[in-house]
Every structure is written in C-alpha cells, then in structure tokens.
N, C-alpha and C positions, 0 to 999 in steps of 0.2 A: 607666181608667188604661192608658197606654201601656207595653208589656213592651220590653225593652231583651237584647238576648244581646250578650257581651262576650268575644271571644274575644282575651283578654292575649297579649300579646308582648314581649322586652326592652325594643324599638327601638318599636316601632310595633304597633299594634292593630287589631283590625275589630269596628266598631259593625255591627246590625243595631235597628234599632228598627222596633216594630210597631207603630201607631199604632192609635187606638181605632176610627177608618172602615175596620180593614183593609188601609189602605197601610203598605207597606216601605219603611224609607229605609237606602241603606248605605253607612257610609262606612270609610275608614281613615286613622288620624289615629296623630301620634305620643302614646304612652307617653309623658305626665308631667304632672305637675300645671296648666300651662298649658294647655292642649291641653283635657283633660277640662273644665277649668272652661270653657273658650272656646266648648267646642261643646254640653255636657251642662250647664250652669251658667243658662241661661235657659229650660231644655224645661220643662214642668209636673213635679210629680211621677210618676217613674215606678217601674216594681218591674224590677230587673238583676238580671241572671242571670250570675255568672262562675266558670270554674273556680279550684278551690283552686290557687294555685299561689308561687314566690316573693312575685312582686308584689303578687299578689290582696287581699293584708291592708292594704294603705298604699293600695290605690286604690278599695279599699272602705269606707274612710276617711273620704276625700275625697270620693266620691260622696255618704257619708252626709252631710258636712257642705253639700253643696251641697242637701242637703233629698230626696233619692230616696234608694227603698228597696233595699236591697243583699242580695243569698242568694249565699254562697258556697259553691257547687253540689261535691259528693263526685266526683271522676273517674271514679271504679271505677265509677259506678251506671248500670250498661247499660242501664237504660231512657231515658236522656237521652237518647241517642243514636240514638233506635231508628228516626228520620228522616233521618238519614244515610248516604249510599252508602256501599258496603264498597268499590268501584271505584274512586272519586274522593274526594279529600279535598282542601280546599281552607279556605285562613279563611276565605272570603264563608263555605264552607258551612259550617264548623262557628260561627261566628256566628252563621247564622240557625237553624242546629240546635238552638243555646241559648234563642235566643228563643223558637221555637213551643215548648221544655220548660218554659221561665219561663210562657206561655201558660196550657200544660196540667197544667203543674205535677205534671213529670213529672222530677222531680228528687229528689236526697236533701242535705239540709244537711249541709255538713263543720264539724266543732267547730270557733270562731275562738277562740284561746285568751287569755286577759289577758295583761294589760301585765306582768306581774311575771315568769309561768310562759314570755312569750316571753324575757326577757330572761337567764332560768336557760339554758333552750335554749342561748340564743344562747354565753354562757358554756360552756357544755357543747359547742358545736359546734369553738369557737376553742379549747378543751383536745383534743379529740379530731384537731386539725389538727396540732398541736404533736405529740403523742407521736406519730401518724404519720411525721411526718417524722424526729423521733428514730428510732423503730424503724427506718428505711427505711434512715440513713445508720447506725447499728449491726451491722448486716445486713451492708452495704458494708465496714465496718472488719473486721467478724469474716471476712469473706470473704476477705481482704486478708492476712487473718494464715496464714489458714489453707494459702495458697496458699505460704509459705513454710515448712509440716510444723508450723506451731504452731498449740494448741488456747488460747481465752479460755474459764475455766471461768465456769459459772453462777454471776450475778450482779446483782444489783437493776441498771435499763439505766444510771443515771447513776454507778454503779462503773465501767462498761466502759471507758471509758478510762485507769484508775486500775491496772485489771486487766492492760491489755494495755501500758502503759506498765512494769511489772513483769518482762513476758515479753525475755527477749535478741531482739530485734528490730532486723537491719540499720538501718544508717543511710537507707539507699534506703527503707525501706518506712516509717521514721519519720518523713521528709519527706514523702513520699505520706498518709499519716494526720493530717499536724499541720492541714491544714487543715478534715477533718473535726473532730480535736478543738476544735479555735480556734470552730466554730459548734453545738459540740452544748454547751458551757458557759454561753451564752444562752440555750439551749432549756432544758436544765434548770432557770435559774433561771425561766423564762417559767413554764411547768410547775406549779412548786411557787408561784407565785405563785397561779396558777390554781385550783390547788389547795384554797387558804387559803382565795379568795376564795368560790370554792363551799362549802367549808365553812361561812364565816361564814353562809350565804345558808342553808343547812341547819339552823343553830343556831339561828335568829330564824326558820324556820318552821315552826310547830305540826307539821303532817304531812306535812313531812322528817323530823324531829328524832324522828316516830312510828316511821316505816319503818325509821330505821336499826336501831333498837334488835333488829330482826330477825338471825338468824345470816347471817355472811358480807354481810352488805348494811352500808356504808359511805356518805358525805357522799355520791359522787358517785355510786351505785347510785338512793339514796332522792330525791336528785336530779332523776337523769332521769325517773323512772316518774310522778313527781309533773309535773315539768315537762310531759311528754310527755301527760299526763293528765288533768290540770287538776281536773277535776270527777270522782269517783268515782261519784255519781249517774248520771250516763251509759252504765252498766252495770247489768243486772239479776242478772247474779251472775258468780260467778267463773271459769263458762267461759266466757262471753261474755266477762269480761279477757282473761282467759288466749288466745283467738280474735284478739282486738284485737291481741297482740303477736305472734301469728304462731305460737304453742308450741303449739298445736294439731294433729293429724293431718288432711292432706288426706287428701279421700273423693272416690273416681271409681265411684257406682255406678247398675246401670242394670237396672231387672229383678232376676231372680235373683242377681244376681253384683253382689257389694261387693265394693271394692276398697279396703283402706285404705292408703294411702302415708306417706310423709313430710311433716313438720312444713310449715305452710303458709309461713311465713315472713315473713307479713302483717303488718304496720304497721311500729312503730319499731325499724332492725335495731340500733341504739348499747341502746336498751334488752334486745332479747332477747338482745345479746353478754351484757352486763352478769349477766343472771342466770345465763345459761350459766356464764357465769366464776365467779360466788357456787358454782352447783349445784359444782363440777369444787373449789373450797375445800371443801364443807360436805361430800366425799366423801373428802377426805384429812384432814378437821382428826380432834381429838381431845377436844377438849372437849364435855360433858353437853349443852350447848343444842342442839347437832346431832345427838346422839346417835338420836334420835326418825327424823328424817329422811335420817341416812345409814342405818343398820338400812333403812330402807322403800327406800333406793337400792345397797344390795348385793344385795338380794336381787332386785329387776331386773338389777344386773349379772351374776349369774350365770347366772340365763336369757338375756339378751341386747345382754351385753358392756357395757364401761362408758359409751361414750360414749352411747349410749339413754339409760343409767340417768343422766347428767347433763343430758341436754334432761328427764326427765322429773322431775329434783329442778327444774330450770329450773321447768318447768311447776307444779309444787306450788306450788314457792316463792311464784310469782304468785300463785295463789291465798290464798296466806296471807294478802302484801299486801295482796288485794283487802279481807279480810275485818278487819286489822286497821286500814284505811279507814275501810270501813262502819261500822266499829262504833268508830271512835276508840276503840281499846286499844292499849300497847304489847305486844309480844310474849311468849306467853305457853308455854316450850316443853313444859307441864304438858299443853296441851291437845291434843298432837299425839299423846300416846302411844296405841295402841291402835286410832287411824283410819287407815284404807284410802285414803282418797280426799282430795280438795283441799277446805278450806271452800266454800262456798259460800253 
C-alpha cells in the first residue's frame, strides 16, 4: 500500500506520496474538493497521513469517500517529526516528513469528533464570538464615561446601556455612544438567541442534561466539556481529564530537583475558562451543594490566596465531571463530604 503525507494549507497543499517500489512523487496542488479528487481520486488505495487541523476534517472526508485510508495525525506528537530539520522547514519537507511517519508509523491519532458534538462546538464557538465583541465595545462605552468623571456601576453586560443612559451624560458623549448602543441591541438579542439554542441542544442530550446538574455548571458549561470531549472512554481516569484540559501542574524535573510550576494549559482554553468561572461561583455561592467543595477551596485559600484555590476547585470540579460520565450518575453532593481528592 502506498503511504501518502498531506501537508494542509488554506489556499494550496503538498502531496508527498511514497510508493510501494520506493519512489516519491511530489506535488502541490490546490485545497479543494476538485483538486483532490482529480489527482488522488484514481491512485489505488492508500493510507494518508495529515495533521489535525481546520481543514483536516472535510478533507479527510473526502479522501475517505474516494476509497483511502485517512489518520488524522496529533501535532503535539514529537515523534512525527523526529526526520525533520530544526534549520529548514519547508512543505516539500514537512510533507515528506508525514509520509515516512505514516510509513513508520510513528504517529499518534487525534480524536475526530461526530457530527453532532462538531456542531455544539461550532454553536459554542459563534456564542463565544458574540460576547467578545460585546465585552470589547462595553469596555469602550465604560471607558467613554468614565473619561468624563462618571462611574457605570456593576451590572449584568446587556443592562449597560440601560445604566449609563441613566447617568447625566453630555450631549457630545451621547452621540459618541449612540452608535455603540444602536449595535450592541442586535448582539444581545444574537446572544440570548444562542443561548436558548444551546440549551435546547443540552435538554435533548442525555449527558449534557447529566453534567449540568453539577454545582455552578450550566447549559453552556455541560456544553462545552461534552462537546469538546465527545467520548469519556478516552480517559482512563480523572487526571488524565483533568491533564487534557490543561488544570494540571507543569513539572520541569531533572535528577534530584522537581520543579513543579504552573497549570499547563493544555487543550480546550473556552472549556478550562468555563470551569474556572464555575470554581470562582462555587467559592462565593451559599447554598449546601457547594458547601462540600467550597470548605475544601478556603482552606487552599488561606494557605495560598484565592485565585490557586479557584484553578484548583476548577480542577476538582473536573474530576467530578469525569466521574459523573463514567459512571452515568447525576450529581451527588452527599459524596463529596469527607474526601481529599478528585474522583477518579
């Protein structure tokens, strides 16, 4: 079987194909469905080798439907690369660098996730675009105000206008404002539309509708981690989660000397905000179900301030997830009293 390395680009690609006698052929052809069928669309079957990347999932697709076999190769996995100059980088060469790893098989497979868990994503991407831009031109208005000795006090963001229209504010600085307001009245309603829609998407699935039931975790928290996740199988326990989302301690050690650092920051950063955000509620709320878990996150912060003690409810709290996954149960905060550590 012929090996194929595919190194993806917006605009235009580089093929490397390694043929069964040993010959290399290489080309570069454009990115798109034409193209690939035109020139990979009559070769025998072959086994491709490309990295994860936007495109990678629609031309891995394709590929498959033209009858070859497709591995959607993990970037991070250093040993791909381990035939590659550190001096020169070049597509021919990282093309053929994928080939001889498709070869040698010297790769690691990246999860392709279903058609359902992309489309959550993809919702969750287009909500998280929206409230940036709100925050961004809120930001702008508050600043705006403020430049004339007046404060907009705290306020859920789609008050802010509502707030600062209140305030004795010039004529000059209300014409300057009107046209932020005039485009943040579509975002909100964009927003809350968004909003709904993920919900529904969380009520009609099994375990969304599981997670949420967790403290401080919401439609679009249970959401993500599911979207982002797909398969909980894919983990053999819940630091290995917990790893996956980055809420882990880097370790730099060598010999006698560890060194433990800061949180790695590894994988999805919308999902590790997300719990961050839960750990930083489940540390101010007041009601029993947190009760368990904030107790076990003061007493980190007093040793070592709060915001530790909120990556490290963050980090729990994953673990919980993981376990009420695994074990398909809703949340249960009976079971948290008296333990030390994250389920696993």
């Amino acid at each position: 079987m012929d090996t194929i390395g595919l190194d993806l680009h917006k605009r235009e690609s580089q093929l490397c194909i390694g043929r069964a006698d040993g010959s290399v052929e290489e080309r570069r052809i454009v990115t798109s469905h034409e193209r690939f069928t035109a020139v990979l669309g009559a070769e025998p079957r072959a086994r491709v080798l490309v990295e994860a990347s936007t495109e990678s999932e629609w031309v891995s697709r394709h590929l498959e439907a033209l009858g070859h076999e497709v591995i959607v190769a993990d970037p991070n996995f250093a040993p791909m690369y381990a035939t590659r100059s550190r001096r020169t980088k070049t597509d021919r060469r990282d093309a053929r660098t994928l080939m001889e790893a498709c070869r040698l098989g010297a790769y690691r497979p990246a999860y392709r996730l279903s058609d359902a868990r992309r489309h959550v994503r993809a919702e969750l991407a287009v909500r998280e675009a929206l409230v940036r831009t709100r925050t961004r031109y809120i930001a702008l208005a508050k600043a705006l105000v403020r430049r004339d000795g007046l404060r907009v006090a705290a306020s859920e963001p789609h008050l802010v206008a509502k707030r600062i229209a209140a305030l004795a504010i010039s004529e000059a600085l209300n014409a300057e404002l009107r046209p932020l307001f005039d485009v943040l009245v579509p975002i909100n309603e964009q927003i809350a539309a968004a909003d709904r829609r993920i919900a529904a998407l969380a009520c009609t699935d099994a375990e969304m509708a599981r997670l949420a039931t967790a403290p401080s975790i919401g439609p679009i928290t249970a959401s993500a981690v599911v979207a982002t996740v797909d398969d909980i199988k894919r983990f053999a326990s819940a630091h290995h989660f917990e790893a996956f989302l980055g809420l882990v301690p880097g370790e730099r050690s060598s010999g006698e000397k560890r060194r433990i650092g800061r949180i790695t920051k590894a994988g999805n950063s919308r999902v590790r905000y997300l719990l961050v955000e839960a750990g930083w509620r489940i540390l101010r709320a007041k009601d029993a179900d947190t009760a368990a878990l904030r107790a076990w996150g003061l007493r980190i912060a007093e040793r070592r301030g709060k915001r530790i003690a909120v990556v490290a409810i963050a980090r729990r709290l994953a673990g919980i997830l993981y376990a009420m996954w695994r074990d398909q149960q809703t949340y249960n905060s009976a079971k948290l009293r008296g333990t030390a550590g994250s389920p696993s």
